[in-house]
C-alpha positions in Angstrom: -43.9 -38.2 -85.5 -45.1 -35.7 -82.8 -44.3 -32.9 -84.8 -47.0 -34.2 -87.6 -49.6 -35.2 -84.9 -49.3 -31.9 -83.8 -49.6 -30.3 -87.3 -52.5 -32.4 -88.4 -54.2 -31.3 -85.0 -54.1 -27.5 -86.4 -55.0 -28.8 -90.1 -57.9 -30.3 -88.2 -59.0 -27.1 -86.7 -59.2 -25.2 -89.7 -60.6 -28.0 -92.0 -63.7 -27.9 -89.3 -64.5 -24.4 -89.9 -63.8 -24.3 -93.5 -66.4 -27.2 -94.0 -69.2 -25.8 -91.3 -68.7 -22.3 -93.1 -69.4 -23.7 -96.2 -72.1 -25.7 -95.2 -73.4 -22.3 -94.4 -73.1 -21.1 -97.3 -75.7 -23.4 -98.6 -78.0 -23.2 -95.3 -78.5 -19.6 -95.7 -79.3 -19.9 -98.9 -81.8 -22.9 -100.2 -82.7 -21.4 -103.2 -79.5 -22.8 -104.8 -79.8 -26.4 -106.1 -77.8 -28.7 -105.2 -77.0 -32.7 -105.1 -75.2 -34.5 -102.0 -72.5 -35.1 -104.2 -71.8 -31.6 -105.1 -72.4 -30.2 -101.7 -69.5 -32.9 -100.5 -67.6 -31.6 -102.9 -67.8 -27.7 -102.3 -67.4 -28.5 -98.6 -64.6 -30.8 -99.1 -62.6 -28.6 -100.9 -63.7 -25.8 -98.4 -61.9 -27.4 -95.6 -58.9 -29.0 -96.9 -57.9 -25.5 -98.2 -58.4 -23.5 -95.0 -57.6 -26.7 -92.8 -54.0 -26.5 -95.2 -53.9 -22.8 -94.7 -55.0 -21.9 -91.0 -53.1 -25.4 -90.0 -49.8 -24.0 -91.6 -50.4 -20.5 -89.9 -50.8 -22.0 -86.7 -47.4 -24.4 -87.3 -45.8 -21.5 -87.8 -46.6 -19.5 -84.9 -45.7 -22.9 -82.9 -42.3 -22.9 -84.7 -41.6 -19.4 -84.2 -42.4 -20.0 -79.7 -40.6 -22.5 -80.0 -37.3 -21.4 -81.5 -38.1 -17.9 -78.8 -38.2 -19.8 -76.1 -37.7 -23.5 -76.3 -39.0 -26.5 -76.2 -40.9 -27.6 -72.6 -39.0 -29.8 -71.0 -41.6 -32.7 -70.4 -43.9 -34.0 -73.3 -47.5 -32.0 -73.2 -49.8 -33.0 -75.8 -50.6 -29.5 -77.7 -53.3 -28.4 -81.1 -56.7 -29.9 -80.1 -57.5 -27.0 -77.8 -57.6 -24.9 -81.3 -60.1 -27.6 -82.8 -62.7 -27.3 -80.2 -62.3 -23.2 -80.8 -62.8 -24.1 -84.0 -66.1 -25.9 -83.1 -67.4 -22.7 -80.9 -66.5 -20.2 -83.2 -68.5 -21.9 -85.8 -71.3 -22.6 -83.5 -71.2 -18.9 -82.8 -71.7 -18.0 -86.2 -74.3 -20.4 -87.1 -76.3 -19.1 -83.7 -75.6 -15.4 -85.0 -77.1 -16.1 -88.7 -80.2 -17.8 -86.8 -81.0 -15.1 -84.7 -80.4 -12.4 -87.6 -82.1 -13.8 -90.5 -85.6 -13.9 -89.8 -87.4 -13.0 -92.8 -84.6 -13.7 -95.1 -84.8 -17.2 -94.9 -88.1 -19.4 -95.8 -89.6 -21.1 -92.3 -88.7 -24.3 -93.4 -85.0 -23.1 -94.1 -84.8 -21.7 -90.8 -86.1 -24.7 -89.4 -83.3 -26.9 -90.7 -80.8 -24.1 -90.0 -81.9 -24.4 -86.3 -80.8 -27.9 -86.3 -77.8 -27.6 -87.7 -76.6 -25.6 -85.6 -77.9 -28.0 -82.6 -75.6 -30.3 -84.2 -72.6 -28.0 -84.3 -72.9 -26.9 -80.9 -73.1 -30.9 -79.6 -70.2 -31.4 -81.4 -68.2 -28.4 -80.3 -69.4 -29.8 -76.4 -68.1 -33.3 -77.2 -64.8 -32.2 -78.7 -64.7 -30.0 -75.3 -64.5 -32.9 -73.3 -62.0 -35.0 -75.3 -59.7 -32.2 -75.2 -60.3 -32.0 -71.2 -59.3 -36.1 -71.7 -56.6 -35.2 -74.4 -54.4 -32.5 -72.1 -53.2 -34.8 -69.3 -53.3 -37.9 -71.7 -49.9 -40.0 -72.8 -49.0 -39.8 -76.6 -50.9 -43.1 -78.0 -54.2 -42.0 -76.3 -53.7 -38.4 -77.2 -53.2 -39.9 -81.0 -56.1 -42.0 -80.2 -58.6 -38.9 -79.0 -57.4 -37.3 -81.8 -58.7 -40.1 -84.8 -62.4 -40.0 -82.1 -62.3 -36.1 -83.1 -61.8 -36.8 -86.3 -64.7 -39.5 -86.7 -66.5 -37.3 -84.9 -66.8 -34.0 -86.8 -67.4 -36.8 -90.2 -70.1 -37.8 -88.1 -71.6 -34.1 -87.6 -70.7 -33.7 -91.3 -72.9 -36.4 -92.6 -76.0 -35.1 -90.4 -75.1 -31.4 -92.0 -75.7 -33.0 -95.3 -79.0 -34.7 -94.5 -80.0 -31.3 -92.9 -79.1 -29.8 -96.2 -80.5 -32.8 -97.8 -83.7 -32.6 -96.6 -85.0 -28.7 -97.2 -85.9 -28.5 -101.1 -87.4 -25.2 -102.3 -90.7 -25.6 -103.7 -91.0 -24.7 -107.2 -94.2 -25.0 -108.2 -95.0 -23.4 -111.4 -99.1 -22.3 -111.5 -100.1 -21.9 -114.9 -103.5 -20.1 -114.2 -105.0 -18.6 -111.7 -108.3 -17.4 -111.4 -110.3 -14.7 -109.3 -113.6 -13.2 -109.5 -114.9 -10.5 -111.4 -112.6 -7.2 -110.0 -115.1 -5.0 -107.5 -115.1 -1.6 -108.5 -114.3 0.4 -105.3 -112.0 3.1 -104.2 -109.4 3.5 -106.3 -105.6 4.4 -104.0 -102.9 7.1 -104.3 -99.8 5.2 -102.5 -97.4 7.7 -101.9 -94.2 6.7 -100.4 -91.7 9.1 -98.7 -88.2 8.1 -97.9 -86.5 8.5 -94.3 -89.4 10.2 -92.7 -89.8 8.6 -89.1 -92.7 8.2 -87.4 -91.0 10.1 -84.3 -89.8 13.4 -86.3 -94.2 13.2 -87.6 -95.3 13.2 -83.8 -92.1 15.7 -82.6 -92.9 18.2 -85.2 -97.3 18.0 -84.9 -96.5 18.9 -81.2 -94.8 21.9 -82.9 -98.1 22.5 -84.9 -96.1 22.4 -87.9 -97.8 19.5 -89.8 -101.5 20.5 -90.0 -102.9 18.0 -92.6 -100.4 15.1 -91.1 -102.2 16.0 -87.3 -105.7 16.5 -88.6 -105.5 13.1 -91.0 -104.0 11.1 -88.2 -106.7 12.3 -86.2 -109.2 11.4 -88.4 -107.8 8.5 -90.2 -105.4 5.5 -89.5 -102.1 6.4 -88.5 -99.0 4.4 -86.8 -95.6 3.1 -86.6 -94.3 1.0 -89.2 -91.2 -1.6 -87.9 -88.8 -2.3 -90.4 -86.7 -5.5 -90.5 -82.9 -5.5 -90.3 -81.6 -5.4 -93.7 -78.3 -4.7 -95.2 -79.6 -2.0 -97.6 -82.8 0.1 -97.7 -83.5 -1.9 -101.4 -84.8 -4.9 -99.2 -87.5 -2.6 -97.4 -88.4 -0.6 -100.5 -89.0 -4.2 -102.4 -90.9 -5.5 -99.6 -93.1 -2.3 -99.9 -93.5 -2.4 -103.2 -94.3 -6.8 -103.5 -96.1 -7.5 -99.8 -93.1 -10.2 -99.4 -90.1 -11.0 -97.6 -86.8 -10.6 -99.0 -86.4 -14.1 -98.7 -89.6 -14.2 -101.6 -88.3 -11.5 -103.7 -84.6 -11.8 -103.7 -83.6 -8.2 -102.7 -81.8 -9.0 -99.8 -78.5 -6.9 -100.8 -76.6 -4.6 -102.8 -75.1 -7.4 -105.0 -75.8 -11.2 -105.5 -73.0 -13.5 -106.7 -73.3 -16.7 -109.4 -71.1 -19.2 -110.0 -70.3 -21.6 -112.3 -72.5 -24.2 -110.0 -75.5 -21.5 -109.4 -76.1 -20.2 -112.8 -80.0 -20.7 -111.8 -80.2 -19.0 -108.5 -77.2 -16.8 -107.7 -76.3 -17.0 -104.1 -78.0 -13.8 -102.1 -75.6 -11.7 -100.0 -76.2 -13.1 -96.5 -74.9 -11.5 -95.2 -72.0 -10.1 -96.6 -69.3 -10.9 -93.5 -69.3 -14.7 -94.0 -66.7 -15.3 -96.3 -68.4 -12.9 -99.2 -66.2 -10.6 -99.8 -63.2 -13.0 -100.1 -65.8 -15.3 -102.0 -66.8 -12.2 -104.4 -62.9 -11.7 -105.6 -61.8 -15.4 -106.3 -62.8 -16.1 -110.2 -64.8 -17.7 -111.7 -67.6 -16.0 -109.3 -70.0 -12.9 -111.1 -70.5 -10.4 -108.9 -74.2 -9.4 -110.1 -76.3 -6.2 -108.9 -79.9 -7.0 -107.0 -82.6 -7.0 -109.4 -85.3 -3.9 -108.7 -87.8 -2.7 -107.8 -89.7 -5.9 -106.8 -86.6 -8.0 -107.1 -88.2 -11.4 -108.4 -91.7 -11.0 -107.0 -94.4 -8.7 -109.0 -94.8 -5.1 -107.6 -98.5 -3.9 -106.5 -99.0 -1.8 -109.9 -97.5 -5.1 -112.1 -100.3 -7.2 -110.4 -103.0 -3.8 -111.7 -101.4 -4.1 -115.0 -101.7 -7.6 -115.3 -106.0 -7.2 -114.2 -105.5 -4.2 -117.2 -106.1 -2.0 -114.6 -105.1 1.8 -115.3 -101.8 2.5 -113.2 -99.6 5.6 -112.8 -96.2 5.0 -111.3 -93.9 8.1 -110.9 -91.0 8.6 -109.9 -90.8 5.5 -108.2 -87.6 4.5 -107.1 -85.1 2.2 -110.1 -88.3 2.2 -111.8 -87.9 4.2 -115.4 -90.6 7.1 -116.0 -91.4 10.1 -118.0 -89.1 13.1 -116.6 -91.0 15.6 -115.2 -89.5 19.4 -115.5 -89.1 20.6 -111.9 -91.5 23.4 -111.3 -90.8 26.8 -109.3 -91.0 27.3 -105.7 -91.5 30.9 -105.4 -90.8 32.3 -102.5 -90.6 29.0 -100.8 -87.3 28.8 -101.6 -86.1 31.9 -99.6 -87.0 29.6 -96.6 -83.7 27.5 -97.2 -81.5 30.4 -98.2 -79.6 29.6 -94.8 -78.2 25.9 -95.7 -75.4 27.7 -97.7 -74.2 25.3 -100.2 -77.1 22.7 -99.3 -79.4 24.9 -100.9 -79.5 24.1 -104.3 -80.0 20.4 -104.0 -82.3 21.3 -101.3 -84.2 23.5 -103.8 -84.1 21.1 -106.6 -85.6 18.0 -104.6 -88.8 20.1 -103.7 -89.3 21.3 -106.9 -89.2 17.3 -108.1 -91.8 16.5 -105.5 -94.0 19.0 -106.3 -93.5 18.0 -109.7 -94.0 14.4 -108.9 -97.6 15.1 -107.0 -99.1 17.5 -109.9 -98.4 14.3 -112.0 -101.1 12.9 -110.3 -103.8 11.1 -112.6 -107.5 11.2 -112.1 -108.0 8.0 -114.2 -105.6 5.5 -112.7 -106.8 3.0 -110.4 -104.1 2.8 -108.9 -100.9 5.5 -108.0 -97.1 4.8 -106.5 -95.4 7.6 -106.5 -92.1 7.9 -104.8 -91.0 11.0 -103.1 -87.0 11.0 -102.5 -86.6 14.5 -101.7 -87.0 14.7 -98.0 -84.2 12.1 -98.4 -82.0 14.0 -100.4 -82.3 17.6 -98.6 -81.3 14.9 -95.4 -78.0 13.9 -97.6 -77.5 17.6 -98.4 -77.3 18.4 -94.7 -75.2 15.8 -93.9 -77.7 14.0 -91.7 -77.0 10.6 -91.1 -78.7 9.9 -88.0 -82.6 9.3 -86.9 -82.4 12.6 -84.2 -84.0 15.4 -85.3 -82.0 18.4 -85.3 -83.2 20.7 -82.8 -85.6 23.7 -83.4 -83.5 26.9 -83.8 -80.9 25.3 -85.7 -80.2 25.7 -89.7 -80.3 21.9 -89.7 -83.3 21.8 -87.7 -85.2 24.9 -89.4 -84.6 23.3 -92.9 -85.7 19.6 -92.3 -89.0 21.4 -90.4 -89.5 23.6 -93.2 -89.4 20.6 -96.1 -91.7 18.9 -94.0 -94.3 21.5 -93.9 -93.8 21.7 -97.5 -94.3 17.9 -97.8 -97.5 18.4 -95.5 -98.8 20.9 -98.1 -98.3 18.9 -100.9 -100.3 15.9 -99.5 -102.9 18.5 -98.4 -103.4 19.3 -102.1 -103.5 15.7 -102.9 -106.3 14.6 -100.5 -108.6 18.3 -101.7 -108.0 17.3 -105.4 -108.8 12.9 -104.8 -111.5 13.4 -102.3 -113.2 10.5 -103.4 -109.6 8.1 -103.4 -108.1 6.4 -100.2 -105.0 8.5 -100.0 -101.8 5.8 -98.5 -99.0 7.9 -97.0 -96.0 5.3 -96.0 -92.0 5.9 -95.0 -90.9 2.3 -94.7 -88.0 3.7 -92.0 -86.1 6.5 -90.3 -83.0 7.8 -91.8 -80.9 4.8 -90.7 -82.8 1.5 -90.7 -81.9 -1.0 -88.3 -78.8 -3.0 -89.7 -78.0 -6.5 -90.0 -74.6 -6.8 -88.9 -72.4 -8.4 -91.5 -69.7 -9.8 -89.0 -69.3 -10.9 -85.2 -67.5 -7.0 -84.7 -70.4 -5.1 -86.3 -73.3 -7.1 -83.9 -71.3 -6.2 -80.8 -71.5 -2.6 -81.5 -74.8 -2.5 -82.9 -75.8 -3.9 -79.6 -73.2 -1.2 -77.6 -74.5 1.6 -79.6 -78.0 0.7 -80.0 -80.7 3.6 -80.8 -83.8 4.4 -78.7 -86.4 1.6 -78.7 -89.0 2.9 -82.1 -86.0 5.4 -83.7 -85.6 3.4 -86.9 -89.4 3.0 -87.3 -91.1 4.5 -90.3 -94.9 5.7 -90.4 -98.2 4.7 -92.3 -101.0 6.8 -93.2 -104.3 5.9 -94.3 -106.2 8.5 -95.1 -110.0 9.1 -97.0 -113.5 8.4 -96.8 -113.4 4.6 -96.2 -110.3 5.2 -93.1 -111.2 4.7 -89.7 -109.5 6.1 -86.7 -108.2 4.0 -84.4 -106.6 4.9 -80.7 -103.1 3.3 -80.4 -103.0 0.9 -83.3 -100.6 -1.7 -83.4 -97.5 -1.2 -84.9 -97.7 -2.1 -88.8 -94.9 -3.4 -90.7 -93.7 -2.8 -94.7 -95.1 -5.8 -95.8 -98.4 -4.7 -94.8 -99.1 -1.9 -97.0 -99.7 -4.1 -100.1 -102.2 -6.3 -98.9 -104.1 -3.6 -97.6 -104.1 -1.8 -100.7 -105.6 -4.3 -102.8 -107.9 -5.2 -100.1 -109.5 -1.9 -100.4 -109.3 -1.7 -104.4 -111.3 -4.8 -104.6 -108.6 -7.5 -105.6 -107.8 -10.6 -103.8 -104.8 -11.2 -101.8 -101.6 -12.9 -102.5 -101.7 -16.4 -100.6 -98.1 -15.9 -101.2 -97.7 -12.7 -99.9 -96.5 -12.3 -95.8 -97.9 -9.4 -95.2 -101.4 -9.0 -93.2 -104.7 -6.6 -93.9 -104.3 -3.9 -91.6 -108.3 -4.2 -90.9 -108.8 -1.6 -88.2 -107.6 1.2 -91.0 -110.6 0.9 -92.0 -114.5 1.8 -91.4 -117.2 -0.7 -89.4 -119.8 -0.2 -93.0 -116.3 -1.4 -95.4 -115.7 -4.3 -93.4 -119.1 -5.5 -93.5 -119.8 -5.6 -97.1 -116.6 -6.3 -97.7 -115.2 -10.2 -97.9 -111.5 -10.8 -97.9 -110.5 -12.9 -100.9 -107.3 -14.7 -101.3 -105.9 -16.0 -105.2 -102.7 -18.5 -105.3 -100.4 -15.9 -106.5 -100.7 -13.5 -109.1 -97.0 -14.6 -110.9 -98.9 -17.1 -112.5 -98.3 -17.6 -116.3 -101.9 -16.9 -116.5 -104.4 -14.3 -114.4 -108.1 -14.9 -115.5 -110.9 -12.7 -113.7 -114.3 -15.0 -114.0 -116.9 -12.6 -115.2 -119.5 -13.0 -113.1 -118.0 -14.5 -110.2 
């Protein structure tokens, strides 16, 4: 009898963090629908599987002491110390996924996440000081300590599902929405540049390298853009692209999963060190890629098309266009002859930049054009970090010398569109700041952490309606959007998070300028009032 009191003790311990794990599963994310029922299901199953396998494990390793080195002479009550671990370890995680996920989970999701994990961490406390009780206790009140754990954790369970229970996404489906007659105003060239940090921009102006980059930030709006810990650069480039959180657009990874009870809404990697990748190999789950480049929300040029507004999109990133024959460099090109076998590629990326910018139309309204090249002659060099290479070095000399090119380029943009609001954004540095996927990987992201601003990105606003502005605050990716259509004309996304980055522009805009504000624009139906 002992020996299964003993056993069940273990089975206990890994049922617990079975069923809090998958009650995570759902926490994190509330876009899947799902009844109590189910829920009790998934969770049930959940724990009496790793309560059956960690509660075996454990047995064994009991056993295998045992037969070592015998059995204690005296009877000692032994297995609830590895329930309440249980309890912590899953408090731990819940606490970790709470402090990580902001902006991957709707307010109201994290709201009820909070609480959950209130009531994990009481529980883990209370089960604490029965096992304090339970270690110098007899058998029959060890036995009976043991069946007050139990009701105990059913109790916590039962508040997990009205926590669960009581967060329902809101899916409210607007037919139509209207908005005013669109203003004509300045029409925007959004140019978007990967892996150029803001500190390599302000490093290589004290160099007098970048002329047009120091003179624009001189004269026009120019600062730091923060990105948000993601666990690919997709989340940032969709939040750039849609003014919303990943927790709005969906691009929150490399890959989603469905299962037979999500067909709907797939469940979002989130992240990917809680149970995923075991999840992601045991059939019947579909591993599915993350939709791009706006993931599930509508991208700033979808919401021009929609108004049948002219747009131009090139070379955007996982959005299809016209190829564009790279054009020569001339003797630009000798100025890399010194990367060796980086050359080439190095060669080839510039040329599809420049080809990129002469693709520049003077009838759009609006133009996103994505330059990956900076990014690619980074790759090329095997740079992987956000330090820039000294000055005097082939590294160094080569990332400098693409830059100046790049400052050219946008040079010849802003001489060519002097009458268009020119928006220069790198949404972060080479390596954006990571959401750790596991316990191990937050640890040494906090041991190893970067300078305070070395993942940040820039913005640059640049043309005859930007202002300049001493020390601006900090921007952030899902800024840009909001600002652009502010300054086309169009109203603003109510369901958009980002925020008009008003001191970009000039005193005479603002004032004859109102801010306007339309539902969303994913309605089944836009209609511009004429006349409004």
């Amino acid at each position: 009898m002992s020996i299964r009191w003993a056993y069940l003790k273990r089975v206990l311990a890994g049922a617990i963090f079975g069923l809090y794990m998958a009650h995570l599963l759902y926490f994190i994310n509330p876009q899947v629908e799902i009844t109590a029922g189910g829920l009790a299901t998934v969770t049930l199953i959940y724990g009496l599987t790793c309560g059956f396998l960690f509660g075996t494990i454990l047995w064994a390793f009991r056993a295998l002491r045992v037969r070592v080195f015998g059995r204690p002479e005296t009877y000692r009550t032994h297995g609830f110390g590895f329930v309440v671990f249980a309890a912590f370890m899953s408090s731990f995680i819940y606490w970790m996924h709470l402090q990580l996920l902001q902006g991957y989970l709707p307010v109201g999701a994290m709201r009820i996440l909070s609480k959950a994990t209130n009531v994990i961490t009481v529980t883990a406390f209370v089960l604490l000081a029965l096992w304090v009780f339970e270690r110098t206790a007899d058998r029959r009140a060890s036995r009976a300590l043991f069946i007050g754990g139990v009701i105990l954790i059913a109790i916590s369970a039962v508040f997990l599902y009205q926590r669960r229970e009581s967060y329902r996404t809101e899916r409210k489906e607007v037919v139509v929405a209207s908005i005013g007659a669109v203003a004509a105003r300045e029409p925007v060239i959004l140019i978007a540049i990967r892996n150029l940090p803001y500190d390599w921009i302000v490093t290589m102006r004290g160099e007098g390298l970048l002329p047009f980059l120091d003179s624009s930030a001189m004269q026009g709006y120019f600062t730091r853009v923060e990105p948000f810990r993601t666990t690919t650069p997709k989340s940032l480039w969709a939040s750039l692209a849609t003014g919303k959180l990943p927790h709005r657009h969906g691009v929150t990874g490399r890959f989603s999963y469905r299962t037979p009870l999500n067909r709907r809404d797939p469940f979002l990697l989130l992240p990917y060190g809680v149970g995923f990748r075991v999840w992601g190999l045991i059939p019947p789950v579909e591993r599915i890629s993350a939709s791009l480049a706006g993931g599930d929300a509508l991208p700033v040029w979808a919401i021009f098309q929609r108004l049948q507004l002219p747009v131009n999109v090139i070379a955007w990133p996982s959005i299809r266009s016209t190829p564009r024959p790279p054009l020569p460099l001339g003797d630009v090109a000798q100025r890399f002859n010194a990367t060796g076998a980086a050359r080439q590629p190095i060669v080839l990326a510039l040329s599809t930049d420049e080809a990129a910018i002469a693709a520049i139309e003077e009838k759009a309204e609006l133009t996103a054009l994505g330059a990956e090249g900076f990014s690619t002659a980074q790759r090329a060099l095997h740079i992987f970090r956000n330090d820039l290479p000294p000055r005097g070095t082939i590294k160094g000399d080569a990332l400098r010398a693409y830059a100046q090119q790049l400052d050219r380029l946008l040079a010849e943009t802003a001489r060519a569109h002097p009458d268009r609001l020119l928006v220069v954004c790198s949404p972060s540095a080479v390596v954006p700041p990571a959401l750790p996927a596991n316990i191990w990987a937050l640890i040494t992201n906090e041991l190893n952490r970067d300078e305070p601003g070395a993942d940040d990105g820039f913005l640059l606003i640049a043309g005859p309606t930007a202002a300049h502005r001493e020390n601006p605050a900090p921007a952030e990716v899902i800024d840009v959007v909001p600002t652009v259509l502010f300054a086309t004309g169009l109203p603003i996304g109510r369901d958009m998070d980002g925020r008009i980055l008003t001191d970009a522009f000039t005193e005479d805009l603002l004032r004859r300028t109102s801010v306007t504000a339309i539902q969303t624009y994913e309605a089944e139906r836009v209609v511009v009032r004429p006349g409004a």
